[in-house]
Each structure stands twice: as structure tokens, then as C-alpha cells.
N, C-alpha and C positions, 0 to 999 in steps of 0.2 A: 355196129362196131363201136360207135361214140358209149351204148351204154356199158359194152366192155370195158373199155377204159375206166370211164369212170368207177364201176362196182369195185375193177381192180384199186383206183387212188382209195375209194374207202377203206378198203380191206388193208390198204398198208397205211393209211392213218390212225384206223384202229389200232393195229398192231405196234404201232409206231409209239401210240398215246398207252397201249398195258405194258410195251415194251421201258418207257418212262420212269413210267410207276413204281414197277417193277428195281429199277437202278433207286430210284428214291427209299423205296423200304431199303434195299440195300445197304444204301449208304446209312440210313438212321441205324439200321442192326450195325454195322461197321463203326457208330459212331462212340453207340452203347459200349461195344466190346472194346475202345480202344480207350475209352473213360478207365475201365475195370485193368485193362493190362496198366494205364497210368499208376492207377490206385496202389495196383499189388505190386509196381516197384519203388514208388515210395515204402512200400513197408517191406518189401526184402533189403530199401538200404536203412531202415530204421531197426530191424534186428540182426542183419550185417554183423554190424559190430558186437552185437553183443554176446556172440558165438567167443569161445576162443579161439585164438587164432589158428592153431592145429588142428579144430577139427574143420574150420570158413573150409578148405582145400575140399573134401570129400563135395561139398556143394559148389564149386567153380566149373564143373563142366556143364551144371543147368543154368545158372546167372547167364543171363542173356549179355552181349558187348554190348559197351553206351551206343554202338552207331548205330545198334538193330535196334534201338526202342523207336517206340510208335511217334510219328511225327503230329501232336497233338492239334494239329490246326489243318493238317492233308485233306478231313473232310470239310470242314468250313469251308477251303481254296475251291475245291472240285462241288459244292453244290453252290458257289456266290459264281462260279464261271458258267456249268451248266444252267445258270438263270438268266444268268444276263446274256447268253446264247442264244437262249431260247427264242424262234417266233412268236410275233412279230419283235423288231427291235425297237427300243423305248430308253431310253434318260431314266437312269435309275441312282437312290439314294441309301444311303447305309441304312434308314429305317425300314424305307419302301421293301431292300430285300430283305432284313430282318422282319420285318412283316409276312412278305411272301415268302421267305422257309420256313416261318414257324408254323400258318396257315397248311404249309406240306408235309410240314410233322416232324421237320428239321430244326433239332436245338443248337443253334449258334450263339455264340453270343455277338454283341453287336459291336466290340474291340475288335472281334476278329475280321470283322466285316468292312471295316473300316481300314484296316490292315491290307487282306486281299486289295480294297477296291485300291487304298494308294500302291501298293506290288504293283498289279496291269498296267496302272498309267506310269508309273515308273519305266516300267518293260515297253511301254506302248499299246499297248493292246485294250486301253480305254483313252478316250479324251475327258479334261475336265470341261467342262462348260462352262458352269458357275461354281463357287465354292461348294463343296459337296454332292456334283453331280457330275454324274459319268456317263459316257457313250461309247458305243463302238466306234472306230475312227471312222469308217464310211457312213456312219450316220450324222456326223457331225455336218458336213457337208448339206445334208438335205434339211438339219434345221435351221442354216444359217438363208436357206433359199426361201424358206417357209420364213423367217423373218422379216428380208427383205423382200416379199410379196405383203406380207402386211403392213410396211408402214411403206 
């Protein structure tokens, strides 16, 4: 029976780790296309104007509303959270995860990294430690236990 079990945790490990993957390609396709809808609304408001203005109307039912444009930084938030979620939890810094998304194929850049990580702690949902480093809040706890075991 014990090796049933087990074979099963493999099998949803694995699945668990393509399943991963899987959201990562995702989100870099998601990040590519959301660059490209950026791009191509700068340049519908850079020839915008320069339609006249009786014919701009025949094109107002495809102009997208300002509130429906793409929120340029939604993928940065969701792959710096999905990281620092991640097993095991660890004290991470705006390089450290700009290192490991880029290493995943994820282009961030490291403003926006640095943005997310102060958001969470703002909201709560990181602690800082030291200047520029972040934790989960229940992990805070077990490094300050692991300090005072050392000295």
C-alpha cells in the first residue's frame, strides 16, 4: 500500500512540475502579446489625430476604452508572487528574483520587481528583514529562531 502512495505523490509531482511549466510558457506568451497590444496603442493614439475628425467616428466602435488596455506590469505581479510562493520558502531580493525569472524565460524588468516586492509588503503579504529583502510573514518567524540559536 505505502508504494501506492508514493507512485501516486510522484505522479502529482510530476504533474504538478509540467503543470508549472506549462503557466510559465503562458505567461511569457501573455507577456509578449501584451508588449504588442501596448505598442499598437501607442500608435492608434499617434495617428488618432491625424484622421479628420469626421471620418476618427467610423473607427470609435474598434478603439478599445482606456480602462480595457492591458495592465503593463499584471504579468510581472503574478510571476514575482508565483516565485516567491513557491517551495521551499527562502528571503528573496529584487536581483535574486530577477535572476530567477529571467533564468525561466521571463522578461521582467527589475523596476518592476522592485515595485511588486514593495506592493506585498505594503499590503502585508511579505515582511522586510533587512533593507531589500523579503519574506513570507511566517517565515519571518523561523529566521529570527535560527538567529537566536546561533548567537
Amino acid at each position: 500500500m505505502p508504494d501506492e502512495y508514493e507512485a501516486a505523490l510522484g505522479r502529482a509531482l510530476s504533474d504538478q512540475e509540467t503543470i508549472r511549466k506549462a503557466v510559465e510558457t503562458m505567461r511569457q506568451k501573455i507577456g509578449v502579446l501584451e508588449r504588442q497590444i501596448a505598442v499598437l496603442n501607442d500608435v492608434i493614439e499617434a495617428l488618432l489625430p491625424m484622421i479628420s475628425e469626421d471620418r476618427r467616428g467610423q473607427y470609435a466602435n474598434r478603439l478599445s476604452p482606456p480602462a480595457a488596455r492591458v495592465n503593463r506590469g499584471s504579468t510581472a505581479y503574478d510571476a514575482v508572487v508565483e516565485k516567491i510562493e513557491r517551495p521551499p520558502a527562502r528571503a528573496w531580493t529584487a536581483p535574486e528574483l530577477h535572476r530567477a525569472l529571467m533564468d525561466s524565460g521571463i522578461e521582467v524588468e527589475i523596476e518592476q520587481i522592485h515595485n511588486v516586492l514593495n506592493y506585498l509588503y505594503r499590503k502585508g503579504r511579505l515582511v522586510r528583514t533587512t533593507r531589500g529583502t523579503y519574506v513570507p510573514p511566517g517565515m519571518q518567524r523561523a529566521i529570527e529562531q535560527i538567529e537566536e540559536f546561533a548567537s
